[in-house]
KENUTOR-184950 format. One record per residue (C-alpha): x, y, z. Coordinates in steps of 0.1 Angstrom, whole numbers, padded with zeros to 4 digits. Layout:
BEGIN
- u|v|w
- X|Y|Z .
...
This chain:
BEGIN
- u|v|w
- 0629|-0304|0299 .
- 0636|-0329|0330 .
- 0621|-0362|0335 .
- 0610|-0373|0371 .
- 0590|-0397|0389 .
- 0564|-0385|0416 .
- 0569|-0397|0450 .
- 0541|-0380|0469 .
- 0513|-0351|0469 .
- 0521|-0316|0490 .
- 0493|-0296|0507 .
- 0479|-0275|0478 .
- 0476|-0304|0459 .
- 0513|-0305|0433 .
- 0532|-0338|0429 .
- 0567|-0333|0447 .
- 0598|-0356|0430 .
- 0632|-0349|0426 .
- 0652|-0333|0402 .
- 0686|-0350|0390 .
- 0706|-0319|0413 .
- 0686|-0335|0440 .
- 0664|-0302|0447 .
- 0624|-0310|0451 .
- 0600|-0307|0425 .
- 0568|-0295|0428 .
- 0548|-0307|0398 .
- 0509|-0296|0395 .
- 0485|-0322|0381 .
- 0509|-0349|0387 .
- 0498|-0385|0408 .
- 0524|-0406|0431 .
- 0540|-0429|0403 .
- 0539|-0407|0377 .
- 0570|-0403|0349 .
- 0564|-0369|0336 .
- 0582|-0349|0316 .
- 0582|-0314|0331 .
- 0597|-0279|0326 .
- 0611|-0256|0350 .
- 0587|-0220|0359 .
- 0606|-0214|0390 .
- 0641|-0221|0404 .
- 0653|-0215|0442 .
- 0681|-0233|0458 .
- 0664|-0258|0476 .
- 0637|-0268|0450 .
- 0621|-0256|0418 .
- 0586|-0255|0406 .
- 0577|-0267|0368 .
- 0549|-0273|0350 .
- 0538|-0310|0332 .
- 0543|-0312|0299 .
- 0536|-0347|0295 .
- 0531|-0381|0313 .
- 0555|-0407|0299 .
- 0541|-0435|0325 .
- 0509|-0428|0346 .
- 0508|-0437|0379 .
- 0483|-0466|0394 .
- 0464|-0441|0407 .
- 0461|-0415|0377 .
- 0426|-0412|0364 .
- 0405|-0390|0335 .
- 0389|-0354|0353 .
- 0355|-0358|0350 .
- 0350|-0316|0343 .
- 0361|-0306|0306 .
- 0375|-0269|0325 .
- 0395|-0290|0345 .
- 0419|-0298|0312 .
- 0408|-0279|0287 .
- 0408|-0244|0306 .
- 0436|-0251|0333 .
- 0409|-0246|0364 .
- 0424|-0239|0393 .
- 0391|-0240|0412 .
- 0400|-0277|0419 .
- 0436|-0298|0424 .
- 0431|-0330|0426 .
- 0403|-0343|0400 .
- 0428|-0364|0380 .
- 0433|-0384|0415 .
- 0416|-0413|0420 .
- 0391|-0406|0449 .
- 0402|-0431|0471 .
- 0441|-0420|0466 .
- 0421|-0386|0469 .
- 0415|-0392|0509 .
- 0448|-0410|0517 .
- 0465|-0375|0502 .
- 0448|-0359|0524 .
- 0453|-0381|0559 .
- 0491|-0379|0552 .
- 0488|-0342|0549 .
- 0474|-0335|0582 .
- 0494|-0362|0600 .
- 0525|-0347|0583 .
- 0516|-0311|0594 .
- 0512|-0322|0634 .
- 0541|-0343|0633 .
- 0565|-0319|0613 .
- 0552|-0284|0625 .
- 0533|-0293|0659 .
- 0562|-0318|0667 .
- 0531|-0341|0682 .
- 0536|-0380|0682 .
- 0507|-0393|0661 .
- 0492|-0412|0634 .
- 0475|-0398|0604 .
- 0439|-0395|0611 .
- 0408|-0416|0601 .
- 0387|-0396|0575 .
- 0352|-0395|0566 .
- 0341|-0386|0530 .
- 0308|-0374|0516 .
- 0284|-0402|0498 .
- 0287|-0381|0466 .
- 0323|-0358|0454 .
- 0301|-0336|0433 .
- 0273|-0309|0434 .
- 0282|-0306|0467 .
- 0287|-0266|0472 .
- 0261|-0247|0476 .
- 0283|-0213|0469 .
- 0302|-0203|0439 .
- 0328|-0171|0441 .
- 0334|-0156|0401 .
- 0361|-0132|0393 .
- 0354|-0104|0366 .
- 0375|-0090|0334 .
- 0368|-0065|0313 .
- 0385|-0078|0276 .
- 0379|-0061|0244 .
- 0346|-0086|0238 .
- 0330|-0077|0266 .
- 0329|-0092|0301 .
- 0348|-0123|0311 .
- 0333|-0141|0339 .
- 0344|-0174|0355 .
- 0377|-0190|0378 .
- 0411|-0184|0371 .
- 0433|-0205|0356 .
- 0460|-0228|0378 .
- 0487|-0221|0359 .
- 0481|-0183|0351 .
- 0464|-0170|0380 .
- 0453|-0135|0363 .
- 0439|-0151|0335 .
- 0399|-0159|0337 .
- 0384|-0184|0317 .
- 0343|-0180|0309 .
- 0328|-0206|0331 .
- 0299|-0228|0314 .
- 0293|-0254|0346 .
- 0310|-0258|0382 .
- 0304|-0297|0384 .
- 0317|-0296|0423 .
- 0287|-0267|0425 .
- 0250|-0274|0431 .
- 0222|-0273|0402 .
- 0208|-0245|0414 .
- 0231|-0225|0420 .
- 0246|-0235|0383 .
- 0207|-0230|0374 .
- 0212|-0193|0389 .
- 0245|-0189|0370 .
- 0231|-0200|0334 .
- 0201|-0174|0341 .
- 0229|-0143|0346 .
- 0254|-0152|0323 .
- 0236|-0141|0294 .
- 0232|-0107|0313 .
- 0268|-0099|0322 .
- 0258|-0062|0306 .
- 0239|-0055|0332 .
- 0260|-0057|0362 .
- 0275|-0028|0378 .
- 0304|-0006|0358 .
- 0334|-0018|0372 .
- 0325|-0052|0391 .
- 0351|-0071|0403 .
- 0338|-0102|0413 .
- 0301|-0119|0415 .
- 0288|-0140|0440 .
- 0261|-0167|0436 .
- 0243|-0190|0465 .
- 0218|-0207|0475 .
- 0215|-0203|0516 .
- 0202|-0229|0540 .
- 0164|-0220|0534 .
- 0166|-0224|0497 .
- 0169|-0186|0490 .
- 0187|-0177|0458 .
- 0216|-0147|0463 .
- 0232|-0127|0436 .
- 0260|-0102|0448 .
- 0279|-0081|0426 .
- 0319|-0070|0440 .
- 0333|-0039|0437 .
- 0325|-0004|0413 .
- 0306|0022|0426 .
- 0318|0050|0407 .
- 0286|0050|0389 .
- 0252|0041|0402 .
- 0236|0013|0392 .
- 0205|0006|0378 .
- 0197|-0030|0386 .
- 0161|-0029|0368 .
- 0170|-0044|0334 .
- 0188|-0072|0353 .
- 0157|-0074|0381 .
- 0130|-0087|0353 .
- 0153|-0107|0336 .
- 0158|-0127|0368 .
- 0129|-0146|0385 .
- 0116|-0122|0413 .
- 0122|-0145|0448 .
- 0164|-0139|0437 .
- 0179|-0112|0461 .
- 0203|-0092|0437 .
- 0231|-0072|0462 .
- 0254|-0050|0450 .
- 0285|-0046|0473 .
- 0306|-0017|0461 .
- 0342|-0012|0463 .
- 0339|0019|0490 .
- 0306|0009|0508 .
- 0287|-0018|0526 .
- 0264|-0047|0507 .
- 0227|-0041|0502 .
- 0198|-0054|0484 .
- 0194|-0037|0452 .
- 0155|-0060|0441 .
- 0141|-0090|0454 .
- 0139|-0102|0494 .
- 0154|-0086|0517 .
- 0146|-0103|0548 .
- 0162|-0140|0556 .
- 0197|-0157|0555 .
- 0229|-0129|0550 .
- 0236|-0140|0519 .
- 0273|-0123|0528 .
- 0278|-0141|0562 .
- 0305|-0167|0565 .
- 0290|-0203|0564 .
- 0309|-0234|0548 .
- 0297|-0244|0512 .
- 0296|-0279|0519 .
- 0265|-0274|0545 .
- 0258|-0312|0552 .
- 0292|-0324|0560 .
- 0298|-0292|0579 .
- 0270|-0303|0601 .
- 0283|-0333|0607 .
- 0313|-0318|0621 .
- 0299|-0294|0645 .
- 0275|-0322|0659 .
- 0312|-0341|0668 .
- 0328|-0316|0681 .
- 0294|-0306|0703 .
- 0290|-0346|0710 .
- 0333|-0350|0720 .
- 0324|-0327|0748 .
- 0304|-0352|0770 .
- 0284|-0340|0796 .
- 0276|-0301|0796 .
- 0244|-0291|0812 .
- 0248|-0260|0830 .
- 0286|-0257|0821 .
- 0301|-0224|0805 .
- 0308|-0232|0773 .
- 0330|-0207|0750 .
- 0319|-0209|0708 .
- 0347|-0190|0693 .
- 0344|-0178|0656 .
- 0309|-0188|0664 .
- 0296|-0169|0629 .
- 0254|-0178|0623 .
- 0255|-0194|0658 .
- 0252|-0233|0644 .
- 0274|-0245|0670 .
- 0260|-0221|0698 .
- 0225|-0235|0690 .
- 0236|-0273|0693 .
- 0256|-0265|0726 .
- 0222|-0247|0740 .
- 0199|-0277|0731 .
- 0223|-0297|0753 .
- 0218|-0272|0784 .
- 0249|-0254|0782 .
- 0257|-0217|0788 .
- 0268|-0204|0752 .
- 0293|-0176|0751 .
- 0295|-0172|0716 .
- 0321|-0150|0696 .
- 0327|-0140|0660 .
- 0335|-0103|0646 .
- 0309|-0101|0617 .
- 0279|-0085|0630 .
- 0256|-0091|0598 .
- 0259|-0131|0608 .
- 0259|-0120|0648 .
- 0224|-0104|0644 .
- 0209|-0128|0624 .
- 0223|-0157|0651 .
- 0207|-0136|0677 .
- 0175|-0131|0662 .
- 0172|-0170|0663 .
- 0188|-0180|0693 .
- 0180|-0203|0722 .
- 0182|-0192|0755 .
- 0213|-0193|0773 .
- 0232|-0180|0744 .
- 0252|-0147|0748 .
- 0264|-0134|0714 .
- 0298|-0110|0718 .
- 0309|-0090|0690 .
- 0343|-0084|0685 .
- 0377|-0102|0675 .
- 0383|-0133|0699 .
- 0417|-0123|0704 .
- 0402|-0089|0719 .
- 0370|-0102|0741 .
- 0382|-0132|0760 .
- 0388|-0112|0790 .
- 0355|-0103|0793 .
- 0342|-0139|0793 .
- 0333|-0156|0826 .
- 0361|-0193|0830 .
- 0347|-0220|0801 .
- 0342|-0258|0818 .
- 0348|-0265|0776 .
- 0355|-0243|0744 .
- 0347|-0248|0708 .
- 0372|-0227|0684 .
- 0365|-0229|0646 .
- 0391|-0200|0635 .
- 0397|-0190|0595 .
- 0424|-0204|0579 .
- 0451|-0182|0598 .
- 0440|-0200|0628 .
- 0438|-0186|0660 .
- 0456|-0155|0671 .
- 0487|-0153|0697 .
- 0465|-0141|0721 .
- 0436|-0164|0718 .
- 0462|-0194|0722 .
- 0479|-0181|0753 .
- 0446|-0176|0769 .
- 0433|-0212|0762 .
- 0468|-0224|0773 .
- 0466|-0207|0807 .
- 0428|-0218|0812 .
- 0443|-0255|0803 .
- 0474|-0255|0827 .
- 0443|-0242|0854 .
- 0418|-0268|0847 .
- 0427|-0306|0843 .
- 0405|-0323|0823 .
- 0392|-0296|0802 .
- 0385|-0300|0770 .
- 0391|-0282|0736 .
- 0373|-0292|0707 .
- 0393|-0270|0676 .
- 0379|-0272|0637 .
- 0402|-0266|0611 .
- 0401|-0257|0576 .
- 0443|-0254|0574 .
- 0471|-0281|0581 .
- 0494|-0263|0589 .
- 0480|-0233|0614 .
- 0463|-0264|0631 .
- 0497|-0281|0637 .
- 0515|-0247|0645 .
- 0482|-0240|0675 .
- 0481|-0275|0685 .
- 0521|-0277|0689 .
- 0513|-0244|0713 .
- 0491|-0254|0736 .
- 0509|-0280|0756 .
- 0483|-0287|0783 .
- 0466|-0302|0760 .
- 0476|-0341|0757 .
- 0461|-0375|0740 .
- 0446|-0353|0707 .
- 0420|-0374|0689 .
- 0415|-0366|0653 .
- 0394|-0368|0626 .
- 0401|-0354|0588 .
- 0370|-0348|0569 .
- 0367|-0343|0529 .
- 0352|-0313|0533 .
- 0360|-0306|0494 .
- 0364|-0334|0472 .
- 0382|-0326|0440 .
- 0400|-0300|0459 .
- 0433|-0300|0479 .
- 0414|-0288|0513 .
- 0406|-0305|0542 .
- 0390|-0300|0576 .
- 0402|-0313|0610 .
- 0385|-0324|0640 .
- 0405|-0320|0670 .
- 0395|-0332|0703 .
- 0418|-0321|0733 .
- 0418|-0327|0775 .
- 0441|-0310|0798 .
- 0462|-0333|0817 .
């Protein structure tokens, strides 16, 4: 056992202090100020990761998690619920600031953030791992500290009602799902439509009936098997993909996209590239303002249902990004909301060429991940005078999105 005193919070949420060799510390569930008592899981030259065993002295900004799994069961689903919320936002404007000026080398402050009114019920999608144990099926999130071990899940309090609604209607029927299932997913989409989908099996069919009239009819139950595509085993099958990316905070999300649409002033008639475009959100904002719309994302289920509602003067290209920009006639302005690997090396060597070309262009680029922003950012040169804006995306949780606006000197 060590004592130390926590100096700060890392992205992904763990106190960092200092051991008495001098290495860092990396201390989970800890708060700036903190005297904790901790023991060693992990030693490497340079620092060493441990695990609290108690707090001698809380710090000012230490508080009591409001979700009993968050102590009693060791959830890893969130990081940051025994932080004040206010403390809670400040983590997470140093954390981006850090990761442009450390890894993007870019001279700038940390970044104003905007919050949601509320911290909880805000997701409106909840992802369940699956383990067979001796007493029958195990469903819920894993456990921070143990990361194979699942803890049975009563209530999400950073999930929606509904979908916790959903969740107390199928947990008594954990029987019925698929031999071999892997994961479950539950969510309500953006027309109120209640989604069930089963992960993995498929060694033996499944007979979804028994599970069907124990659920209320309007629930789409899909079955997604481990060697085959997702499909609607009972219930509607028309509406929302209940399997297509979309973010689980949908009102804040919103808000984002309408920035990053408004930061590009004036674009009537200009080409305008939407890359990871996914349901076409952003595509249909930059089409209402009279721009062309090349919009691009790689899964087709969300493609064709973006297309089947789309404005005029919106092209939808399927394929990688990385792969199709080529293809695309020059942008006057581009949109790129990549996953959390960011964009590819292609992708950024394009947009750097088509900044170098075109002063005064400008690059509006949502991220879910510090650090790829910082390392894409850092790479495209051309691109001076970022403004940004951090957004608590995910309260509770160590994640946090970025606005970044960029012109081309």
């Amino acid at each position: 056992m060590i004592t130390v005193t926590i100096d700060r919070i890392a992205a992904g949420g763990d106190g960092v202090g200092r051991h008495p060799d001098g290495r860092v510390v990396f201390v989970p569930r800890t708060t700036p100020g903190d005297v904790a008592e901790v023991e060693e899981v992990q030693s490497k030259p340079r620092f060493l990761r441990a695990r609290l065993v108690k707090v001698k002295a809380p710090g000012a900004d230490r508080i009591s998690p409001r979700c009993p799994h968050y102590v009693a069961d060791g959830c890893g689903g969130c990081q940051l619920q025994h932080l004040a919320p206010a403390a809670q936002l400040a983590v997470k404007r140093t954390v981006v600031g850090d990761a442009l000026r450390r890894i993007g080398k870019i001279a700038i402050e940390d970044p104003p953030i905007r919050a949601p009114a509320d911290g909880w019920r805000y997701r409106g999608k909840i992802t369940l791992a699956v383990r067979e144990t001796q007493r029958g099926r195990v469903i819920g999130l894993h456990r921070y500290a143990e990361p194979g071990v699942i803890f049975d899940l009563e209530d999400c309090l950073i999930t929606n009602e509904r979908v916790m609604e959903l969740w107390r209607a199928v947990r008594p029927h954990a029987d019925l799902l698929p031999s071999g299932v892997e994961g479950l997913v539950l969510r309500e989409d953006r027309d109120g439509g209640l989604h069930v989908v089963a992960r993995g099996g498929g060694g033996t069919p499944w007979d979804v009936t028994l599970l069907a009239r124990r659920l209320d009819p309007s629930i789409s139950i899909w079955w997604q098997p481990s060697d085959g595509a997702a499909r609607v085993m009972s219930g509607p099958q028309a509406g929302f993909p209940a399997l297509a990316f979309e973010q689980s905070n949908a009102a804040l999300a919103g808000v984002i996209r309408e920035s990053a649409v408004g930061a590009l002033g004036e674009i009537r008639d200009a080409v305008v590239w939407d890359l990871y475009g996914g349901v076409g959100d952003t595509a249909e904002l930059l089409a209402r303002r009279g721009a062309r719309v090349w919009s691009v994302d790689f899964d087709r289920t969300a493609q064709e249902w973006a297309a089947r509602r789309g404005s005029s003067g919106i092209k939808f290209i399927l394929g990688r990004v990385e792969e199709v920009l080529a293809r695309l006639p020059e942008p006057d302005a581009v949109i790129a909301n990549p996953p959390r690997t960011g964009l590819a090396a292609a992708a950024v060597a394009r947009l750097r060429r088509w900044g170098d070309a075109c002063p005064g262009a400008r690059l509006a680029y949502i991220s879910c991940d510090p650090a790829t922003l910082a390392r894409d950012l850092g790479a495209l040169p051309s691109f001076s005078h970022w403004r940004l804006t951090a957004y608590d995306l995910f309260p509770q949780t160590s994640h946090v999105e970025t606005l970044a606006i960029g012109q081309a000197a």
